[in-house]
C-alpha positions as CSV (number, residue, x, y, z in Angstrom):
1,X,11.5,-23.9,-17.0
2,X,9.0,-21.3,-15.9
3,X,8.4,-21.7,-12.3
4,X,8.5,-17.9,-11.2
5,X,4.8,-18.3,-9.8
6,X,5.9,-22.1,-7.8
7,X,8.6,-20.6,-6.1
8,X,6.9,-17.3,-4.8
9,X,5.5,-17.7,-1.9
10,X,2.0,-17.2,-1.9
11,X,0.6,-14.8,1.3
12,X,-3.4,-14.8,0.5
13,X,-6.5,-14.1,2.9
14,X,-9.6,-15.9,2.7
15,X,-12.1,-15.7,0.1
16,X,-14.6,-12.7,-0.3
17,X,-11.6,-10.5,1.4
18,X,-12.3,-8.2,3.6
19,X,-9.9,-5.1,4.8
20,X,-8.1,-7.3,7.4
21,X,-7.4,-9.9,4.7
22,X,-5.8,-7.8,2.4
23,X,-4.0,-5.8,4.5
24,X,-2.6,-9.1,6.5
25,X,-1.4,-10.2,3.0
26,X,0.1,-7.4,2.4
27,X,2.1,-6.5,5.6
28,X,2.9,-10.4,6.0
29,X,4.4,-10.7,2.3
30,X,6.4,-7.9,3.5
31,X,8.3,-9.1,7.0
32,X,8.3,-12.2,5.1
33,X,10.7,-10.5,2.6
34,X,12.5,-8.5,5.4
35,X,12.9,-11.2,7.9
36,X,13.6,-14.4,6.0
37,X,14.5,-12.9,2.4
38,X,12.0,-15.2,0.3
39,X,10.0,-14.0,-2.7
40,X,7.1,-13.8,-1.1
41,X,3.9,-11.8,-2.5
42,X,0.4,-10.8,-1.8
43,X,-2.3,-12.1,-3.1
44,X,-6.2,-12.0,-3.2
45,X,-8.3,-14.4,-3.2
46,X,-11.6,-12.2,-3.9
47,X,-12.6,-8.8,-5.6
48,X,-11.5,-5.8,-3.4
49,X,-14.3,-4.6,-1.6
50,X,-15.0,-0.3,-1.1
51,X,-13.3,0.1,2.5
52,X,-10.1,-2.0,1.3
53,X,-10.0,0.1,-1.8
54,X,-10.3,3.7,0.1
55,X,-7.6,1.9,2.1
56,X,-5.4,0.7,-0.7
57,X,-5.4,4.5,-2.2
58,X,-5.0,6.4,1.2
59,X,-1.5,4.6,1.7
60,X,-0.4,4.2,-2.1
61,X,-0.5,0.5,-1.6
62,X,-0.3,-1.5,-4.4
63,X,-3.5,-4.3,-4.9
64,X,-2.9,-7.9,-4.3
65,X,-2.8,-9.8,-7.2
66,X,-6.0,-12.0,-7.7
67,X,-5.3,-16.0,-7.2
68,X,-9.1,-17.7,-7.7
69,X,-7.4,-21.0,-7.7
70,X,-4.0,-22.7,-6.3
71,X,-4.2,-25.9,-8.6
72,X,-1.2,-26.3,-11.0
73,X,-1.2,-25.1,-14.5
74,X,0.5,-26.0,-17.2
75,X,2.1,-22.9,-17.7
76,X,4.3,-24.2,-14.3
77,X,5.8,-26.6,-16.3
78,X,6.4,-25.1,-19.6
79,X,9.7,-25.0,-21.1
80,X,10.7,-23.1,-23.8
81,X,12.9,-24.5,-26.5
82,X,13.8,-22.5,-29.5
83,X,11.3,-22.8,-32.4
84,X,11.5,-23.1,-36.4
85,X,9.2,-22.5,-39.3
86,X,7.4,-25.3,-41.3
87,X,10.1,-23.8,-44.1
88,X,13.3,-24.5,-41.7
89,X,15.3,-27.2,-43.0
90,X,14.9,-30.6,-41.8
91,X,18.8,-30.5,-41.5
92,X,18.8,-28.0,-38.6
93,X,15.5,-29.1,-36.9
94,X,17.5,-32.0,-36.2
95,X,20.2,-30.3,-34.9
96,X,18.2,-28.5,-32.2
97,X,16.9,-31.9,-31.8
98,X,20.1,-33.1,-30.8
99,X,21.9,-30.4,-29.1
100,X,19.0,-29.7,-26.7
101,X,17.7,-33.5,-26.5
102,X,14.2,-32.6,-27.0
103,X,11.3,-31.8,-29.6
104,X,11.6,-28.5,-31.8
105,X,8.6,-26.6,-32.2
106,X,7.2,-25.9,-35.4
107,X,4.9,-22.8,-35.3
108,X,4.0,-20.6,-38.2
109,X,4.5,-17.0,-39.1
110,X,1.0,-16.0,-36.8
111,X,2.8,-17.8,-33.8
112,X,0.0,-20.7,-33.8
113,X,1.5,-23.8,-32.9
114,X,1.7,-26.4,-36.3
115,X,3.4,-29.5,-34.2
116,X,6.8,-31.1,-32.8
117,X,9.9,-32.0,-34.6
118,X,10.8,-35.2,-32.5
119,X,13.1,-38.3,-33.2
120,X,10.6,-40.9,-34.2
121,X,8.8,-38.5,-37.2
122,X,12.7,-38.2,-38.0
123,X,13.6,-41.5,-38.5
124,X,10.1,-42.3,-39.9
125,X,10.9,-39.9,-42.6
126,X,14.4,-41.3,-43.3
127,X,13.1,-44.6,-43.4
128,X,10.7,-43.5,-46.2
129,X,13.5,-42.2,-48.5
130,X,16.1,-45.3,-47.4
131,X,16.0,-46.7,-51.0
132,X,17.2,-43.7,-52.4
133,X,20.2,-43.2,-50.4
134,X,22.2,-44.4,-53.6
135,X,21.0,-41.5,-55.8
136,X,21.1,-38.7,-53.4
137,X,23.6,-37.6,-50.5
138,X,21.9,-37.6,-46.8
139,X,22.0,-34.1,-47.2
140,X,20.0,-33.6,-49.9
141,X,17.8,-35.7,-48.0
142,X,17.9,-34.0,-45.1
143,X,17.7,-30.5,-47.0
144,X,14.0,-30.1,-47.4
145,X,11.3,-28.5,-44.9
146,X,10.8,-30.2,-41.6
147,X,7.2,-29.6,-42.1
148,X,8.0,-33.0,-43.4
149,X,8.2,-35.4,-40.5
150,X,6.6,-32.4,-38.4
151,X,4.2,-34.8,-36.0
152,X,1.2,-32.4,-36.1
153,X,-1.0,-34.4,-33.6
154,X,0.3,-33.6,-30.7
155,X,-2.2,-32.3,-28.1
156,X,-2.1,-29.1,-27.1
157,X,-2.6,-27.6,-23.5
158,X,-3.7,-24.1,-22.9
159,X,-1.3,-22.5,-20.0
160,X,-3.7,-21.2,-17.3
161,X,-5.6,-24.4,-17.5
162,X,-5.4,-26.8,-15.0
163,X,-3.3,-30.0,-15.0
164,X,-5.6,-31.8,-12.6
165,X,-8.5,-31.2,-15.5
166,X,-6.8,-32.7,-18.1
167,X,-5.7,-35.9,-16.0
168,X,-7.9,-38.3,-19.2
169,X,-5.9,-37.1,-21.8
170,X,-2.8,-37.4,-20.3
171,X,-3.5,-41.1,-19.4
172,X,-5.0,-41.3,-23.3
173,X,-1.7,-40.2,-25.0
174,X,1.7,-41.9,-24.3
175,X,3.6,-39.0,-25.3
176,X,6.7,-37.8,-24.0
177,X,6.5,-33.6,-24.9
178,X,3.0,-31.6,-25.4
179,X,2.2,-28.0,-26.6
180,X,1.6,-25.3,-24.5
181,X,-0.6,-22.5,-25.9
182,X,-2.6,-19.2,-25.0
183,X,-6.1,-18.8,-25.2
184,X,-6.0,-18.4,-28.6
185,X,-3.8,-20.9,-29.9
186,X,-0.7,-19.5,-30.1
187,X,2.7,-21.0,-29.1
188,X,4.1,-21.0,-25.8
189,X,6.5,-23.8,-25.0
190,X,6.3,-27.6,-24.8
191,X,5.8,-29.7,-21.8
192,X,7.2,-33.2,-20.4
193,X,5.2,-35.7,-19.6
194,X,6.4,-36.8,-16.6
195,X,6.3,-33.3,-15.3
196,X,2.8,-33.4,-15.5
197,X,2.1,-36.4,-13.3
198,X,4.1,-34.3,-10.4
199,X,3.6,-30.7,-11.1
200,X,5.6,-28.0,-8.8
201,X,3.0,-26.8,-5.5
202,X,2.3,-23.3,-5.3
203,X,3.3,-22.4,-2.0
204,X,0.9,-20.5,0.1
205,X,0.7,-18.6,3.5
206,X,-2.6,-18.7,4.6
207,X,-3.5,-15.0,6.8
208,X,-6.8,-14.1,8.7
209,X,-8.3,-17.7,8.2
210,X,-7.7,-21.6,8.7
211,X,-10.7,-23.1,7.6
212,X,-11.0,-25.1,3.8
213,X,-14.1,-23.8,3.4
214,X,-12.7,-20.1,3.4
215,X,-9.5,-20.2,1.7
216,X,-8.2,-20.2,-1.9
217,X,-9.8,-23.1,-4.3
218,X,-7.1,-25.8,-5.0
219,X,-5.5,-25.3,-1.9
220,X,-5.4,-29.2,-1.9
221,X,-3.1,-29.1,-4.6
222,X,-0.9,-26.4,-2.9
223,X,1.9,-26.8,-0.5
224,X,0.5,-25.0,2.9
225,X,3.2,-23.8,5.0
226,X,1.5,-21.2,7.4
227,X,-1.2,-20.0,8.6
228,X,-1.6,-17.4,10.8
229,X,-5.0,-16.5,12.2
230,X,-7.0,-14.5,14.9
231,X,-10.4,-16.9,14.6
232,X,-11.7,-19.9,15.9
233,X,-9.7,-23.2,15.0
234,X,-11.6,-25.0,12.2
235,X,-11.5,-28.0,9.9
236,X,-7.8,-28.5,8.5
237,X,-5.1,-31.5,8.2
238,X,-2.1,-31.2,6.7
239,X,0.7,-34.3,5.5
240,X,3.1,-32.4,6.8
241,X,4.3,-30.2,10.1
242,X,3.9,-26.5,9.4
243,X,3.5,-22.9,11.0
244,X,0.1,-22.6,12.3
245,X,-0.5,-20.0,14.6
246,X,-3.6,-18.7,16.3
247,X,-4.0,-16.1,18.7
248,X,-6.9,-14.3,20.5
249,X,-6.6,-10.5,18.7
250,X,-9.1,-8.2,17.3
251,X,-7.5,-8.3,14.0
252,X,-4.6,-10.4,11.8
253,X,-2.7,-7.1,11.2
254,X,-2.1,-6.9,14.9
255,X,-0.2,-10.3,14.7
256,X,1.6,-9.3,12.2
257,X,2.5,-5.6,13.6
258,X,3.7,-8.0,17.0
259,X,6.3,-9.6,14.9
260,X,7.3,-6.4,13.3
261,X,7.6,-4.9,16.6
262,X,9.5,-7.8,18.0
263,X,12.0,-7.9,14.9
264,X,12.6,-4.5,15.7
265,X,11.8,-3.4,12.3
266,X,9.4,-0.3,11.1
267,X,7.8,-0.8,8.2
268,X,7.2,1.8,5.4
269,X,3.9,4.4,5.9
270,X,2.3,2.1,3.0
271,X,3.0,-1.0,5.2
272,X,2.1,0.1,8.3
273,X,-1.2,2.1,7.0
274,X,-2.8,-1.1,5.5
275,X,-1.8,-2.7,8.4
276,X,-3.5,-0.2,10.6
277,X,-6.4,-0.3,8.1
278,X,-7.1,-3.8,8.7
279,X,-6.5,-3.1,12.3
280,X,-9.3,-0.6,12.5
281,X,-11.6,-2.5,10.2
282,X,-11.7,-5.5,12.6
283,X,-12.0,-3.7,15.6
284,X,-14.6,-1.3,14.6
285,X,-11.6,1.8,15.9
286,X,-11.8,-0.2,19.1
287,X,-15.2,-0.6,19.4
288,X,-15.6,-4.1,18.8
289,X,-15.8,-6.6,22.0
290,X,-12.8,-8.6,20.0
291,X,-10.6,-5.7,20.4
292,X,-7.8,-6.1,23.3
293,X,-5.1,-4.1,24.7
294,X,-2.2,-5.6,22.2
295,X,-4.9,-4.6,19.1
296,X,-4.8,-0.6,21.2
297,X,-0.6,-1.1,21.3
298,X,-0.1,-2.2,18.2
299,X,-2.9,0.6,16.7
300,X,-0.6,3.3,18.2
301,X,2.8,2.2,17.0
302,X,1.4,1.4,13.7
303,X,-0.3,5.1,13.5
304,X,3.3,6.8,14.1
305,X,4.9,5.0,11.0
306,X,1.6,5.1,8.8
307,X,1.1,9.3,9.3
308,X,4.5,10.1,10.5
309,X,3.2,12.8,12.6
310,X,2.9,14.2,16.3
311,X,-0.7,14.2,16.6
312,X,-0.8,10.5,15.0
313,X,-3.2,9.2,17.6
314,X,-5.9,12.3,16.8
315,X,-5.2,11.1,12.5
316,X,-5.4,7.7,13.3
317,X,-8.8,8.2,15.0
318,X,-9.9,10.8,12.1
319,X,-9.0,8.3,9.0
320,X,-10.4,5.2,11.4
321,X,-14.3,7.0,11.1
322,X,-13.3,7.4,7.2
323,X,-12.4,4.2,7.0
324,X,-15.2,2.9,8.5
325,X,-17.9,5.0,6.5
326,X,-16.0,4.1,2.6
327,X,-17.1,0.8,3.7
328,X,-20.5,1.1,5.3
329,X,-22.2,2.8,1.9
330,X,-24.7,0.8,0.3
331,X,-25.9,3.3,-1.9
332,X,-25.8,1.4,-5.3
333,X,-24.8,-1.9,-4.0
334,X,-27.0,-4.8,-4.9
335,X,-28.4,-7.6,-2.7
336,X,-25.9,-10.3,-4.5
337,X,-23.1,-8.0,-3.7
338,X,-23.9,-7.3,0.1
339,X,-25.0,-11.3,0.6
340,X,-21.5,-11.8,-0.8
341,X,-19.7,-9.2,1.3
342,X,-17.0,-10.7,3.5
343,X,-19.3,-13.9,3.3
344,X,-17.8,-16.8,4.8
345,X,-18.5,-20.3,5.4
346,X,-19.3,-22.6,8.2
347,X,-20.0,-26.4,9.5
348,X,-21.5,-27.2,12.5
349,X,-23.7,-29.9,13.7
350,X,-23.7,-31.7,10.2
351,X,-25.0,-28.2,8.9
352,X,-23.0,-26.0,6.5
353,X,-24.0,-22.2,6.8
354,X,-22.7,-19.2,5.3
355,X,-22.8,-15.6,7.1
356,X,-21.8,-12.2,5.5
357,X,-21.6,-8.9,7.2
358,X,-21.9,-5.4,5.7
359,X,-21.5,-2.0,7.6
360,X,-24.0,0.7,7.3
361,X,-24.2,4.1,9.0
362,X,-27.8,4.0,9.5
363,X,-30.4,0.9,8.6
364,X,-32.9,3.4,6.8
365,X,-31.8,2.6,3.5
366,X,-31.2,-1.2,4.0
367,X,-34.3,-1.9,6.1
368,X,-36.6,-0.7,3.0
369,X,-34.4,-3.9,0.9
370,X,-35.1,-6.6,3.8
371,X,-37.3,-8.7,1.6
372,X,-34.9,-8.6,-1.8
373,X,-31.7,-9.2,0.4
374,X,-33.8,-12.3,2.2
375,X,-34.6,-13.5,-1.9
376,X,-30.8,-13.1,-2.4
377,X,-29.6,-15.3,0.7
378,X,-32.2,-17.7,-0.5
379,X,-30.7,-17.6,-3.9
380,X,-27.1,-18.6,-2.0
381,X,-28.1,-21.3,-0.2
382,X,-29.4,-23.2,-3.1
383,X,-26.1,-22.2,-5.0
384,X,-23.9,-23.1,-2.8
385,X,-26.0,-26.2,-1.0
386,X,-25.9,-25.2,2.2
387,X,-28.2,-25.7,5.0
388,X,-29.1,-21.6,5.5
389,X,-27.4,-18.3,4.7
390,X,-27.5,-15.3,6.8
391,X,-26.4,-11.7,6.6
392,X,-25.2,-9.1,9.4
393,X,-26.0,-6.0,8.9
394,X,-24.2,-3.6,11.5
395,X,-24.7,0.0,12.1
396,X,-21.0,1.2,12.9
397,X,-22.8,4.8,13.9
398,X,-24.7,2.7,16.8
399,X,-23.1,-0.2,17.2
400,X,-25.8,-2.2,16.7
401,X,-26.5,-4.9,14.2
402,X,-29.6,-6.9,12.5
403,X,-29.0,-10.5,11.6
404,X,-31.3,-11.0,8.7
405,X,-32.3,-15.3,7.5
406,X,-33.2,-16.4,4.1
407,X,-35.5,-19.3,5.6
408,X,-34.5,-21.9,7.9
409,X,-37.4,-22.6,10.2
410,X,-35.5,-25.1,12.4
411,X,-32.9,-22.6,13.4
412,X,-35.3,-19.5,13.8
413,X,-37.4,-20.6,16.4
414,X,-34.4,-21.4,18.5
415,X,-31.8,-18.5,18.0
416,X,-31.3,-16.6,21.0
417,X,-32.0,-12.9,19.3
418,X,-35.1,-11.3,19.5
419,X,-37.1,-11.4,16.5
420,X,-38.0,-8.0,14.8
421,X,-40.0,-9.6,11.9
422,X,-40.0,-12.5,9.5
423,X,-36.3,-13.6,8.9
424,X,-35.4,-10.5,10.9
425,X,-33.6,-10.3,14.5
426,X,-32.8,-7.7,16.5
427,X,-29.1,-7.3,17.8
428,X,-28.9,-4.7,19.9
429,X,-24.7,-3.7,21.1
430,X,-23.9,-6.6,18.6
431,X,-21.1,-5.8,16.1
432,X,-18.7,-8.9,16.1
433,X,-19.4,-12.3,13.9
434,X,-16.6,-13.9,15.3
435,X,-17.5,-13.5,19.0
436,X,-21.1,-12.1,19.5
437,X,-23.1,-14.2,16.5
438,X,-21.4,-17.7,15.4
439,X,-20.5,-19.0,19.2
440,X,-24.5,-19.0,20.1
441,X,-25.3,-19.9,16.5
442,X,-22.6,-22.7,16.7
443,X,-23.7,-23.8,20.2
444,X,-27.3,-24.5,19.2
445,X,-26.0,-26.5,16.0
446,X,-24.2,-28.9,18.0
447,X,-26.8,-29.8,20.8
């Protein structure tokens, strides 16, 4: 049975990733290998955005695989008998039949799936040529294609669909065994029944979030077993104990770098950059109010292993400005892609709200797009149903940030930010999300 992908353990950030997500993957996959020798992996649960790529290719790092949804697929369950031709003789279908005690495949010479060999077409067939057992030998009457008493109705599943999606056709057909296909059609394995009604959890880590809203669709239908996070505690319940681990840090890549450090181990210049990359994204090279002394440790140790030089400290504060600039160009980028950059989600007050931040280096460009980004967010909130969206735009140059509305009059005339124009605040020495725009945003929701 193919369950390579169930028993991997699944390390994955939070939707819409953002440098510190992937990197946190990434460098948590890995102690989780070193430390506790699982098959863990990293994983995505978004398109890689321009800093995390320039980050990706300055280390040599490989890209996460992309997981959009956690729920089982039937490709989980899918085993994989051996297969015959319509032509095969009856005789020797029925010989897989018995030797493996389940269906034979019959798929045709393109590899499309024609149906299931299985005990009751068998015997149906046998019973159809009882009355000539006198005349003929059971061999002759077994020596004739199994096409036959091939039972050709059986439904067919395609493999990277998901089980929970099928649920009425399952509860429809009494069958024991299904087909598993591709998208187009062709063969793959068979599946039980009974697998299907308790499919095997993907198992997933959970790095640089802990709130449903944010994390990987289906994770419901996973099997949680950490988390480990550097924001505010959010909506989450679990039906069982597991990991979960918060801490107050500029970044999730400093967490991670702490246990590294602790374990004694030193991870490879690939490791350690991406770490450091997420590291520096978060913190804004330290200039971020979220940034602490463990985030300035951990930056330090982390730059020795990632340039493996003397003058680390002088690289690490060179690559942190290139960092921070591959990520704060807008110059092509359109308002659906900067209103969905590192955009996350948020309840409050019986209000759901979604904020994204993008980095610039100066707000000339963007300011001149004000009205088509505020079209955008108003665009969002219908899609998504939520109460108001919002963008961040900071100026890493300045440090400063404007926090632009696509309309929500009840929360406008109440923000504490000084209003610059329609939709449009002022932010002055604001550059964190987490710690200088959601606690006073939060705070008026839940008056």
């Amino acid at each position: 049975m193919r369950y390579s992908l169930q028993d991997m353990i699944h390390v994955i950030g939070h939707r819409n990733p953002d440098t510190d997500s992937i990197a946190s993957a990434i460098g948590y996959a890995w102690l989780k290998r070193e430390i506790d020798h699982v098959d863990a992996a990293a994983f995505r649960a978004g398109q890689v955005n321009t800093q995390s790529k320039f980050a990706l290719d300055s280390f040599g790092a490989s890209t996460p695989a992309l997981l959009e949804d956690a729920s089982p697929r039937f490709g989980a369950i899918t085993l994989t008998p051996k297969v015959v031709t319509p032509e095969t003789p009856l005789s020797y279908a029925c010989q897989l039949y018995i030797d493996s005690e389940q269906p034979v495949p019959v798929v045709d010479a393109r590899g499309m799936a024609i149906g299931l060999v299985t005990g009751k077409g068998t015997f149906m067939y046998l019973m159809q040529h009882f009355d000539k057992a006198d005349s003929a030998t059971m061999r002759e009457i077994l020596d004739v294609p199994c096409i036959v008493s091939t039972d050709c109705d059986v439904p067919s599943f395609v493999s990277s669909d998901r089980i929970a999606d099928q649920r009425d056709v399952l509860v429809r057909n009494r069958r024991e065994f299904f087909l598993v296909v591709d998208q187009n059609g062709k063969y793959e394995g068979i599946c039980k029944g009974i697998d299907l009604l308790q499919p095997p959890k993907m198992q997933l880590i959970l790095v640089d979030h802990n709130e449903v809203n944010q994390a990987v669709i289906g994770l419901a239908d996973a099997e949680l077993l950490e988390v480990l996070d550097h924001h505010r505690i959010g909506t989450m319940s679990t039906t069982m104990p597991i990991a979960f681990h918060v801490d107050v840090v500029g970044s999730c890549s400093t967490l991670i770098a702490e246990r590294m450090r602790l374990a004694r181990i030193t991870p490879p210049s690939s490791i350690a950059g991406m770490l450091l990359s997420g590291l520096l994204s978060d913190t804004l090279v330290f200039k971020s109010p979220t940034t602490t002394a463990r985030d300035r440790a951990c930056g330090s140790w982390l730059a020795w292993s990632a340039f493996n030089t003397d003058d680390a400290e002088l690289q690490m504060q060179k690559y942190g400005d290139e960092l921070l600039r591959a990520g704060a160009d807008v110059t092509g980028r359109t308002a659906t892609d900067m209103c969905s950059a590192d955009f996350k989600q948020f309840e409050a007050g019986r209000m759901r709200f979604g904020v994204a931040q993008v980095e610039v280096t100066n707000y000339e460009e963007i300011e001149m797009r004000v009205d088509e980004i505020r079209d955008e967010l108003r665009l969002q909130q219908q899609r998504l149903g939520l109460d108001f969206s919002a963008l961040l735009i900071t100026d890493v140059v300045k440090t400063n940030s404007l926090l632009v509305f696509g309309d929500d009059a009840r929360l406008l005339g109440k923000i504490p930010f000084a209003r610059k124009r329609p939709g449009v605040y002022d932010l002055p020495g604001v550059v964190s999300r987490k710690k200088q725009v959601l606690p006073p945003i939060l705070a008026l929701l839940n008056e």
